[in-house]
N, C-alpha and C positions, 0 to 999 in steps of 0.2 A: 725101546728105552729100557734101560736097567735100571734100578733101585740102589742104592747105593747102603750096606749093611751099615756104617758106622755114622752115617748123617742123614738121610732118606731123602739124597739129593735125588732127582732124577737123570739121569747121564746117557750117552747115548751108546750103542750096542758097539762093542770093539774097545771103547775106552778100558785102559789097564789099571788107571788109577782116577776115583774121584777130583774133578775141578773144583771141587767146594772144600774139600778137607782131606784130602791128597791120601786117604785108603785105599787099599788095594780095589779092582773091582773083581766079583767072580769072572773068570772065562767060560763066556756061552759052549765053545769046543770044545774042550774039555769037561764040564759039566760043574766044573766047582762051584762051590758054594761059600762064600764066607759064614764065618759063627759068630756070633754075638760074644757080648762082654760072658770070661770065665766066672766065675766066682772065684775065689781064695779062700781055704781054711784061716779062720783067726785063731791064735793062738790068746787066749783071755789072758795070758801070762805072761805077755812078753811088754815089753816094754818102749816106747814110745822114739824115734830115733831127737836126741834130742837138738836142741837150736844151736844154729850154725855162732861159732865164738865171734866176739866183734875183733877184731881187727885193731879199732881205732884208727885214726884219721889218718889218710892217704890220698896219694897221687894217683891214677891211673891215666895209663896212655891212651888218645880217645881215637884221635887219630894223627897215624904218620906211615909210612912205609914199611912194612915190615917188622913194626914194636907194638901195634894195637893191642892190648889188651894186657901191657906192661903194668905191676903192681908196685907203687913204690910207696911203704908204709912212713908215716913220718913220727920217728919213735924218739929223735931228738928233738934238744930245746932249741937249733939252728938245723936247717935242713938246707945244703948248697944246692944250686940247680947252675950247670953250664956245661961248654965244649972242654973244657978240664977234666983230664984222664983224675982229678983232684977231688972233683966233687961230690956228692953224697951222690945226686941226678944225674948220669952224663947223659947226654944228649948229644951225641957226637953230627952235628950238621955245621956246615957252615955258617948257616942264618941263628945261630947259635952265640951268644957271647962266651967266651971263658968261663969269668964267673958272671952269670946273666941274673941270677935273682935268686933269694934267700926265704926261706918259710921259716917262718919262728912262730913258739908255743909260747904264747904268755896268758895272761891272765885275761885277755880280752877274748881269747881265742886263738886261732890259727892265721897267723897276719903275713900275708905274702909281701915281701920288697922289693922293687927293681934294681938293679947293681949296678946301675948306670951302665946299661947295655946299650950297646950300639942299635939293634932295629926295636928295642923297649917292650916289656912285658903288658899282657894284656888280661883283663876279667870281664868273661863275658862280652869279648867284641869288644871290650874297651878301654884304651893307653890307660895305664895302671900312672897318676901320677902323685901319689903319695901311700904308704904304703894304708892295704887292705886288708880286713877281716873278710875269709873267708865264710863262704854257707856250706851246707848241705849241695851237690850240683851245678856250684861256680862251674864256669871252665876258663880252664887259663892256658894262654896262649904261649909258647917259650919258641919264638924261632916258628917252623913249619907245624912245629909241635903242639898238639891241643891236647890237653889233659882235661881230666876232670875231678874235681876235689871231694872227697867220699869223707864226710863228719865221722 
């Protein structure tokens, strides 16, 4: 059995990489040795990397074929979503309406609309049938397409 330098899994002789925490292992043949954590010089005077800028409120693509991790900011007071080379969102699918559903920023929030689409918008697993205040982590359905709504 080997030891495992970065978790002190025990693993058995020949394995290349820990089962527990996927480090390298030494190679007995060779004689290597893994090293422990470096240290780093601090520099007292540098300065801190600072917090990622918000955004504000968006779409991302959660999942669908080849658009995962699509960021679509919603920086207007009407945001289009459809198969419409037109739209703010295209979504170019067939299970797509034209114009399939509308985001607008008002004063309640961020309130998603269905456009009277043919297979109908969804929040959270569920027919969208008047329009909705989104949260933090809705997911909304458009067609094949699952987004997810980021406050």
């Amino acid at each position: 059995m080997v030891t495992c330098a970065s978790c002190g899994a025990e693993r058995p002789e020949g394995d290349r990489f820990c089962g527990d925490c996927g480090a390298g292992m030494p190679d007995a043949a060779h004689a290597l040795q893994a090293t422990g954590p470096l240290e780093a010089p601090v520099d007292a005077g540098a300065t801190p990397p600072s917090a990622m800028p918000r955004l504000g409120p968006a779409l991302a693509v959660r999942m669908a074929t080849g658009r995962t991790g699509e960021f679509f900011p919603l920086t207007q007071p009407v945001t289009t979503i459809g198969r419409s080379p037109a739209c703010d969102i295209f979504l170019d699918d067939i299970t797509v309406s034209r114009a399939h559903a509308e985001v607008r920023v008002g004063a309640a929030g961020i309130v998603l609309h269905d456009a009277a689409s043919t297979n109908g918008t969804y929040v959270n697993r569920r027919l969208l049938d008047t329009p909705e205040v989104l949260a933090d982590g809705d997911e909304v359905q458009v067609g094949k397409f699952r987004l997810v709504f980021i406050a």
